[in-house]
N, C-alpha and C positions, 0 to 999 in steps of 0.2 A: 403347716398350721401350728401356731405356737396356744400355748392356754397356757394362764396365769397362776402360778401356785396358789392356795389356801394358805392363810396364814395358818402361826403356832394354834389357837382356837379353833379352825379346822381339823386343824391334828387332832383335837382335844376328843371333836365332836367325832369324829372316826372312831377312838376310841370307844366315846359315850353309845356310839351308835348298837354295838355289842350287847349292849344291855337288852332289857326289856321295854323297849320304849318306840313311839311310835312318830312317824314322820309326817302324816297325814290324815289321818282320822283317827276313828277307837281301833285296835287290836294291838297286839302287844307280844313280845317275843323278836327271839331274832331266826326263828327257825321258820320253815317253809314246811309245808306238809301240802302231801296228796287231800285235795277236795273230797273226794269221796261220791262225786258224781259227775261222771264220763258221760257225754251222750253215746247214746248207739247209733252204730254205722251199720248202713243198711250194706247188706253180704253184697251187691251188683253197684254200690257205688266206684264211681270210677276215681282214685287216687290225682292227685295234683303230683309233683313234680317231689317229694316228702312223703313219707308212710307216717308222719303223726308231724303234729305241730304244741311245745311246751307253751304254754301258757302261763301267767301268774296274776294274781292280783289280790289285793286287802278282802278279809269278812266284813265289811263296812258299807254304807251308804254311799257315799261320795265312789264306790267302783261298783256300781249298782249295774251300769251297762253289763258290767262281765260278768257278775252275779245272775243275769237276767238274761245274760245271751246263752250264758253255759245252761240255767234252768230252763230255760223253753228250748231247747236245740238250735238257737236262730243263727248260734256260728258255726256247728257243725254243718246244721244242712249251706251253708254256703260254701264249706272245705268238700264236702262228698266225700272218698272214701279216705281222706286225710285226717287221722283221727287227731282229736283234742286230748293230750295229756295235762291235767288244770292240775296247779299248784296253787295255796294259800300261803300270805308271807305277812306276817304282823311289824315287818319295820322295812323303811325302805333301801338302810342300806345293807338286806340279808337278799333282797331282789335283784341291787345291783350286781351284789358277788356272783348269785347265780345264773344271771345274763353275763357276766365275764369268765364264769368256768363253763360256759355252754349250756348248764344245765337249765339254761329256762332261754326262748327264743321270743317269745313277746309278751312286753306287762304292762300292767295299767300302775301309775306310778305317781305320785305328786310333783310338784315343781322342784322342792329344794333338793329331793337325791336325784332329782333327774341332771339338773346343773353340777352337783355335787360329782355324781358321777365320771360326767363328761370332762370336768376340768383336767378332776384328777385322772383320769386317764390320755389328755391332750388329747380331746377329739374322737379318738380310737374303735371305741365302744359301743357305741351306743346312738341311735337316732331315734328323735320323734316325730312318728308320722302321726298324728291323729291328736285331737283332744278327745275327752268323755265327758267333763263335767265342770261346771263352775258354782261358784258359790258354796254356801254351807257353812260358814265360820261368822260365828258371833262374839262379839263381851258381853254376857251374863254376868250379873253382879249381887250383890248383897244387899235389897232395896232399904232396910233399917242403916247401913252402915253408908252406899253409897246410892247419890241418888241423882244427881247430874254429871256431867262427862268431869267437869272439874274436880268433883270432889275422888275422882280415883287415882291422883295425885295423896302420897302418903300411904296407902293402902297394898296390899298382898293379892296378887294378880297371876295367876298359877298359865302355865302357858305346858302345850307335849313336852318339847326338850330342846336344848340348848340349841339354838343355830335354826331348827325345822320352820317348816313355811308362816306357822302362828307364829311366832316367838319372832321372827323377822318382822312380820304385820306388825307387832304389840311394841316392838322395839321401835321402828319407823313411826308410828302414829305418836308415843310419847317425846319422839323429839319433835316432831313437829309442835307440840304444845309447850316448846320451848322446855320441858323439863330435860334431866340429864340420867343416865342409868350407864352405868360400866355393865357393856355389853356380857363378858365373860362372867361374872361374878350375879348380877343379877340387884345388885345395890344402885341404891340410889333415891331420885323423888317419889318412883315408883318401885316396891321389891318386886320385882319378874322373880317368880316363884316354879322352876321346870318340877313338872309335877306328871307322873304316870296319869293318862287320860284313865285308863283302869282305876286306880283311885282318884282322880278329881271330886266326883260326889263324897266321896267320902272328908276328904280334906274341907268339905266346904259345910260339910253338917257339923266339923267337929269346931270350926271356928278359924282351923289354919291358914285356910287363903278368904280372902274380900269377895274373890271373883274368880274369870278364866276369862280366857281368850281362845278359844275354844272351836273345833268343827264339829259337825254332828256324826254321830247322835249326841256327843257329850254333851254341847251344851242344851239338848232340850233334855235330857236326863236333870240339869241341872236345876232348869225352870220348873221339870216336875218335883227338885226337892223344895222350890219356895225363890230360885232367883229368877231375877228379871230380865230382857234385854235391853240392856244399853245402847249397844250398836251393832248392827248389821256392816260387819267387811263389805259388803257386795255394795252399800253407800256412796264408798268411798273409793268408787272406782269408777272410767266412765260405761257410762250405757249400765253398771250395776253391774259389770260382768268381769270375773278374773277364774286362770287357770286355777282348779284343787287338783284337777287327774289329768294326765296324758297317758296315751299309746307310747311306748319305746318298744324298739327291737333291735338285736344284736343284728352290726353292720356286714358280720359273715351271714350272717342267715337273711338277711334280705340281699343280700349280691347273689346268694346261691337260689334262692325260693321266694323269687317277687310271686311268681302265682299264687303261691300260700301264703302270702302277706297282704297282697289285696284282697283273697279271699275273707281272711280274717278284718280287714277292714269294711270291707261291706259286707259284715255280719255285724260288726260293730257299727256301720252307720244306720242296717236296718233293726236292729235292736234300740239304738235309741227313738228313730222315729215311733216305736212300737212302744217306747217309753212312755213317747208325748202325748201318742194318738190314745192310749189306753192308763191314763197316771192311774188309777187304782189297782188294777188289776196287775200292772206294774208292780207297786206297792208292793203287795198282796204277794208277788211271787220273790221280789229280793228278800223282805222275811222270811219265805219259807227257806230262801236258802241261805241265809243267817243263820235259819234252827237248825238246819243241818250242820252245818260250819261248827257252833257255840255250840249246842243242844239248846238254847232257851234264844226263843223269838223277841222283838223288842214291842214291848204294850204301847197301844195305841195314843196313849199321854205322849210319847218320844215320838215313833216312827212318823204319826201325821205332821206335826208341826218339822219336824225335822226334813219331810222328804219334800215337802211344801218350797223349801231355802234351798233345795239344791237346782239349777240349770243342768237336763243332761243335752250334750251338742258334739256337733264332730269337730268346730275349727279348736281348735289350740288355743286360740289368744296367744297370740306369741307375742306379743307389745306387752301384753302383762307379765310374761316370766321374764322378759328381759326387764322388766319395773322392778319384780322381784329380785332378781339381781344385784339393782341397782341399790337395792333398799341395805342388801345383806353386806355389799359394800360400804354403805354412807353410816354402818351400825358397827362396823368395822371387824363383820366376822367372814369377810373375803377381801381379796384380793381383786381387785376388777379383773374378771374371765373375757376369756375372748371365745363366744358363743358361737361364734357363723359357723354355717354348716351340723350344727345339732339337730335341723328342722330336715327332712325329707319329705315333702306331701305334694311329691309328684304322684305316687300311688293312691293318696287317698282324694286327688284332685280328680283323677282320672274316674276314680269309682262314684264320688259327686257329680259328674258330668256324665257317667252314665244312667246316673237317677234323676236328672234333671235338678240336681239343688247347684246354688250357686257355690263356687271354687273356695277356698280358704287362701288368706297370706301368712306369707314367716316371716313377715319384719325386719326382712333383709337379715337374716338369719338362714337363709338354707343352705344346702350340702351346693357346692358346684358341678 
């Protein structure tokens, strides 16, 4: 299996990714940190085929499943005496690093370090079995300055960081409205302004950016400073649905521990049903473990309208991330990747059929 190098811009963003800066929703940093709440294992559970399972995933919205599974116990009690070791990772490629030195076996992760990852490693690394969530990502904008899709032509449009899954959407959409932006630099009809989601509200009270392009919570942070929404990403896609999070797990640890990987999978699929069946209460518990995460929970002006915009689901959409893809190629910040075999969801097909929901596809993207 060959994959196709990153261009020098790739490189760039490899670099950029060091920083404090985020790949798929609000958090920030390139460090991982212990969560600070393990479920308890009951002393007579009986162990899986692993004495613990690492975990990882964003303090964010959009990885609310894993927020929601680790807070209710809903994925331990499907491991049994396989304890959950949970990691926090405010960017996506500090998640990748520690899926490639071992130190983390499965994450909930966004599209672009999930591709990101895979290329650069030719395949190697990393598969995704599972989706968690779609949607979430708005343009919020500056209703005095702009006020139809046209006029954000000219305008400062603050996007996470160079290359990441917005900033690909925001690139992609303005060429298609025929305007032009040098990908790398961020110039052009429209200034793409990479801007720390941690400070976007701020940049946007002080006057420096128009707008954002934005996932949540950022941009209903934003609406509660006075902007408006422009456009809903999820629009402009069919059925309204596109990948923000996937399941990944290192390709050693599922050849050696499918039983603790489908365990964790259906915790993960019964966590989101328990999403859907219960959205408040739901709600209600991924804040509680935001406030444990951050120390300050997100006020009801954000968290409603923001948890409102996200889709939680187990398929992937895997037609959408190879859309995204396609998008980060035609923007000219990859190299077209050669994708197949990224997808595994033989395991999570299996745990679907044994719930009675219907099977998921990889888009002619899965492992052989």
């Amino acid at each position: 299996m060959s994959a196709a190098r990153p261009r020098t811009t790739l490189r760039t963003i490899a670099v950029l990714a060091a920083l404090p800066l985020l790949l798929t929703a609000c958090g920030y940093g390139s460090e991982s940190t212990d969560d600070g709440k393990q479920a308890e294992v009951a002393a007579d559970a009986e162990k899986l085929s692993a004495d613990e399972v690492k975990i990882g995933y964003f303090p964010n919205l959009t990885h609310a499943t894993a927020l929601v599974g680790v807070q209710e116990g809903l994925l331990q009690k499907e491991l049994g005496g396989t304890e959950i070791k949970a990691s926090t990772f405010n960017a996506g490629p500090s998640e990748i690093e520690a899926l490639n030195s071992g130190s983390l076996d499965i994450g909930w992760i966004g599209p672009s370090p999930s591709i990101n990852g895979y290329t650069k490693a030719a395949g190697k690394n990393l598969r995704i079995i599972a989706g968690s969530a779609s949607g979430g990502v708005k343009l919020v904008v500056d209703p005095d300055k702009i006020k139809s899709l046209k006029d954000v032509k000219g305008k400062k449009i603050a996007t996470p960081q160079l290359g990441n899954t917005q900033d690909v959407a925001l690139l992609n959409w303005i060429a298609e409205q025929g305007w032009q932006v040098d990908a790398e630099s961020g110039s052009g009809d429209v200034s793409v302004v990479r801007t720390d989601n941690k400070i976007t509200p701020d940049a946007y009270k002080s006057g420096s950016i128009d707008g954002a392009w934005v996932p949540e919570p950022t941009a209903s942070k934003l609406v509660a400073e006075g902007a408006k929404v422009l456009l809903d990403e999820a629009d402009l896609w069919p059925d309204k649905k596109f990948v923000i999070t996937n399941i990944i797990v290192s390709q050693k640890f599922l050849k050696e521990h499918p039983d603790v990987v489908e365990a964790v999978l259906r915790g993960s699929v019964k966590t989101n049903e328990w999403i859907n069946a219960n959205p408040d209460e739901a709600k209600t518990s991924a804040n509680e473990a935001l406030k444990e995460l951050s120390g300050k929970a997100l006020p009801a002006d954000v968290i409603d309208p923001a948890w409102k915009s996200i889709t939680f689901l187990d398929d992937p959409l895997a037609a959408t991330l190879d859309s995204q893809a396609e998008h980060a190629v035609k923007a000219g910040l990859l190299e077209k990747p050669d994708l197949k075999g990224i997808y595994d969801l033989a395991p999570l097909n299996k745990v679907l059929k044994a719930e009675g929901k219907d099977e998921v596809d990889d888009a002619g993207l899965g492992a052989e």
